[in-house]
N, C-alpha and C positions, 0 to 999 in steps of 0.2 A: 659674323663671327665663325670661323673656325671652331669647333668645340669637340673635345673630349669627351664620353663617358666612360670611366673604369671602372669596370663591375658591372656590365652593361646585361650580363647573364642572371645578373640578382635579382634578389626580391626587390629592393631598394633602386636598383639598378632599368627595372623595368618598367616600376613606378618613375622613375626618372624623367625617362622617354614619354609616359604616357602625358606628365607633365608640360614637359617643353615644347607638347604637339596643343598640348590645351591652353596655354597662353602665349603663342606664336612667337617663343623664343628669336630672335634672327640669327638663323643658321646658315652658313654658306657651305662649309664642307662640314660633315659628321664622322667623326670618330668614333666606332664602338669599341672597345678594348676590356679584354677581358685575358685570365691567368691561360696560360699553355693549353691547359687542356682542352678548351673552348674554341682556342682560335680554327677561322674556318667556318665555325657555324655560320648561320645564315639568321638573323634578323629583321624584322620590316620596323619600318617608321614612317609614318604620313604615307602609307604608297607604295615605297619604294623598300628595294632589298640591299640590307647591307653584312658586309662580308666583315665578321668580327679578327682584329686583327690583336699582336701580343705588343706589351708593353714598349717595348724598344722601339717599332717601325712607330708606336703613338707618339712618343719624342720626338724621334726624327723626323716627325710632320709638323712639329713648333705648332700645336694648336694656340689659339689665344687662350681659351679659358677651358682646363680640364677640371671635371666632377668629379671627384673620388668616391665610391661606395663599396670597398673593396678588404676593408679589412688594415689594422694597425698596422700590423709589420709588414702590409705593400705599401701600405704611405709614406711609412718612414724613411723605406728603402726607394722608392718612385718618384713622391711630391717634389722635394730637391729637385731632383733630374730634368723634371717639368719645368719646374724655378727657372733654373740656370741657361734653359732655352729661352726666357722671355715667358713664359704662361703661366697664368693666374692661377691657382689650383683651390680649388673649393671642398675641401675633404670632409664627408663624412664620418670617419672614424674618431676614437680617439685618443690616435696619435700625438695632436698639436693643443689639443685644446688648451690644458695648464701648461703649456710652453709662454713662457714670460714672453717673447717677441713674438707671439703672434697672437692674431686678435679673433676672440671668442663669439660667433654674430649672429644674434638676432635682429633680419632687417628693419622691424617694426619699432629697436628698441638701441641699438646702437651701429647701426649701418653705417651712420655720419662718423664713424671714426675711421672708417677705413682711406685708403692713400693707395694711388698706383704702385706704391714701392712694396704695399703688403701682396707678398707670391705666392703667399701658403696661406690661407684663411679658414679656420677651423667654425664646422658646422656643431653644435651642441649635441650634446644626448639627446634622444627624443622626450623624453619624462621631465627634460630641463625644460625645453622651448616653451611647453605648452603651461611649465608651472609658471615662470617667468612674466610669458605672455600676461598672464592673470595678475600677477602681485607688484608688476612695476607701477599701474596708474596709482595701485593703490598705497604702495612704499612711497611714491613723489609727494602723495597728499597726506599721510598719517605718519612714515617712518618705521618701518619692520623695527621687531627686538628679534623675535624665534621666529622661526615654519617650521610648524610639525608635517611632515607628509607622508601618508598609507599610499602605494600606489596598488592599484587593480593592472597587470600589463596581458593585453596580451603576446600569444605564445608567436606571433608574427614576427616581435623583436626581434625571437632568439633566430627564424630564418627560415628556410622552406623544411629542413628537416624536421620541426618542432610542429610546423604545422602539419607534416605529413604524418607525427606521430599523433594529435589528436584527432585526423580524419582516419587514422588505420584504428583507434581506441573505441570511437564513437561506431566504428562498423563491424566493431569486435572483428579486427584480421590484425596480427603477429606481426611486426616490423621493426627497423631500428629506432632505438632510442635517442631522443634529441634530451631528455634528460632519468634524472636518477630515477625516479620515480613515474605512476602516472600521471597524465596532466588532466584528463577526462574527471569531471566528477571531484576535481582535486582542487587544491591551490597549494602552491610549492614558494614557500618566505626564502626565494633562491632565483633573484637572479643576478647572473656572469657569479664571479668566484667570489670567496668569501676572503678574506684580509686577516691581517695580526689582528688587529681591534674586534674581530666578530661580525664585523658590517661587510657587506657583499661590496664589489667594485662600480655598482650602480645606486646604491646606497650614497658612495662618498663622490658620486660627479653630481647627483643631488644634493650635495651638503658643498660642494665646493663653486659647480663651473655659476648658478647665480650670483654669488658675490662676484667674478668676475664679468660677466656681463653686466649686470649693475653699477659695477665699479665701486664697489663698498663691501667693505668687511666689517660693517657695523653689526650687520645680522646676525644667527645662525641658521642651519638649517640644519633639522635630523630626521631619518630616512629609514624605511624598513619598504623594500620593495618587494613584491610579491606577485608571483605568475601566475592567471588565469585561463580557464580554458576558453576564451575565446580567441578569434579569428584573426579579428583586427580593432584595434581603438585600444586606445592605456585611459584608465581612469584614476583620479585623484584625492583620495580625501583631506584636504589641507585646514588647517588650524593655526592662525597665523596672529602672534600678539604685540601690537602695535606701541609705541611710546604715547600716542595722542588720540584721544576716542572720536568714533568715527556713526555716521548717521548711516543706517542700511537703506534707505530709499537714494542716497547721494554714493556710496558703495556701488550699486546698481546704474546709474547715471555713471559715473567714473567708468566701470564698465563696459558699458553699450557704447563708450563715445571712441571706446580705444582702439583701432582698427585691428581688425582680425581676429576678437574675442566677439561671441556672441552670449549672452543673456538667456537662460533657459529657467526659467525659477518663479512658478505657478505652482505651488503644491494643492491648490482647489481645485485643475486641472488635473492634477499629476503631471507638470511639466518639468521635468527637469532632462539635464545633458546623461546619453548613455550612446555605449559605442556604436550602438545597432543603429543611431541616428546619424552620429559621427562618418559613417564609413565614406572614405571617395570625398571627404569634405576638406578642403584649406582650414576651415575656422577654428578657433578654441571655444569649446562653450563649457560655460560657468551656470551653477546653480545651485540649490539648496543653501542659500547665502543665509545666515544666522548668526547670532550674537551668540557668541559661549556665553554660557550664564554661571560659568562655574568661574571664572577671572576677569579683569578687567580689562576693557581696549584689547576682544581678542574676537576674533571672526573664524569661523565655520563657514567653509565652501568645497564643492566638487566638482571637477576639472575634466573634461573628456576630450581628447582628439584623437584623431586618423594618426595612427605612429608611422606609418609608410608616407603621409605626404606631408601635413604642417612638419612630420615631429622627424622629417627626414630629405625627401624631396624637394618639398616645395617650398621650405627655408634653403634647401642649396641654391634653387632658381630664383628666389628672390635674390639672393645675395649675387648673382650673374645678372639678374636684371640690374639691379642699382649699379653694378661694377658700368654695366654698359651704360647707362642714361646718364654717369655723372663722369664717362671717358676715364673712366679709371683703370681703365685694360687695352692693351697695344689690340690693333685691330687690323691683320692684314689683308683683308678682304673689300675689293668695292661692292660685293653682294648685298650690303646688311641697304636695307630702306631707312 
């Protein structure tokens, strides 16, 4: 494959790379691309040194499948552009995600819908993937009504500035701010921008984009997200109340059997999911699973992953891997094995 990455100088962008080198994406020619001011730098991957080059010369190289991590309004203004060359565009932002003709994807959970004809393929929130992950085996066997979900995120979402703002807080030294307040020692009920309604804009891709991955709007979901000072890892506290009551040792089993969710939930140990454990990891791990004892058919659980790689990365490369295993991407390369 031919491939793209846009945003190659990100947070997101780097994790990317670090990904497609850890499970031997097949790459024949690599594109790094990144905004103007970037282009030029110098890059390695596996080895080797690459010369990051700007949007335009990326097109005119018709990659088979470009990654987007680059931000809304270069997707919206770029992915087309990609499109119309023939390349598959995998965009992290979001751009496309509640666009009715394109499709919203978690490989692990609706992969099987995608078609060579889809050229824009929209990667989810990171706070979505991993809640999703958790509630589809258990929505196919009980049937969601509500999800209440608190999340813990960290400050890694908002980007390298946010996090240079807690490592300049923690060393007590003076620096820009990546937000209003401080984040050290803090927690800020603020993340992305806040809406008519009073709910932030990450609030309502957690209230919205699972019903579209799911493909059902029988649910709800409501959301109050909140930025923590750590590094890396979003955490979850979900309270989810079902139409049909459900047994916690088969909860558990439904779980552990789902691929890509792990089980953490020993509290005679002290085992349960936290990001310190999460870091560098693919998996979603679940714990503290409990029965609400205050309503009926309603479950209490907590959701941890890596937001730079399940809950970003390495849902983009799953969805390039299945694109390639099931020939769903034009492929002008005799390289690929």
């Amino acid at each position: 494959m031919k491939v793209a990455v846009v945003g190659a100088t990100g947070m997101v962008g780097e994790v990317m790379l670090k990904v497609l080198a850890e499970r031997n994406f097949p790459i024949s020619e690599l594109l790094l691309v990144a905004s103007e001011r970037s282009v030029g730098k110098k890059l390695e991957y596996q080895g080797d040194s690459y010369t990051v080059i700007g949007l335009e010369d990326a097109v005119a190289a018709q990659p088979d499948i470009a990654i987007f991590s680059a931000g809304g309004g270069t997707s919206l203004e770029w992915a087309p552009k990609f499109a119309e060359v023939g390349t598959t565009v995998i965009d992290n932002s979001s751009a496309w995600r509640m666009d009715p003709d394109k499709k919203l994807v978690v490989p692990e959970i609706n992969a099987n819908k995608l078609t060579a004809e889809d050229k824009i393929i929209a990667n989810p929130n990171c706070s979505t993937i991993q809640l999703v992950m958790a509630l589809n085996p258990l929505h196919k066997k009980y049937k969601m009504k509500r999800v209440v979900v608190s999340t813990y995120q960290s400050v890694s979402g908002t980007g390298v500035k946010a996090v240079q703002q807690l490592e300049n807080e923690i060393a007590g030294v003076d620096g820009e701010m990546a937000y209003p307040y401080p984040i050290s020692r803090n927690a800020l009920p603020h993340c992305d921008v806040f809406l008519e309604n009073g709910y932030t804009k990450e609030e309502m891709k957690l209230a919205r984009e699972p019903q579209k991955i799911l493909d059902d709007r029988t649910f709800s979901v409501s959301a109050t997200a909140v930025r923590i000072p750590t590094a890396g890892g979003h955490s979850e506290s979900v309270n989810v109340e079902f139409e049909n009551d459900f047994d916690l040792a088969e909860v558990r089993e439904l779980l552990n059997a789902t691929p890509g969710v792990v089980v953490q939930d020993d509290p005679a140990t002290n085992t349960y999911p936290m990001p310190i454990f999460a870091h560098d990891k693919d998996e979603v791990f679940v714990g503290r699973i409990r029965r609400d004892e205050t309503q009926r058919n309603t479950l209490n659980m907590w959701i941890v992953s890596d937001n730079l790689r399940k809950g970003a990365a390495t849902n983009a490369v799953q969805i390039a891997e299945y694109l390639v295993e099931n020939n769903l991407v034009a492929n002008t390369s005799e390289a690929v094995s």
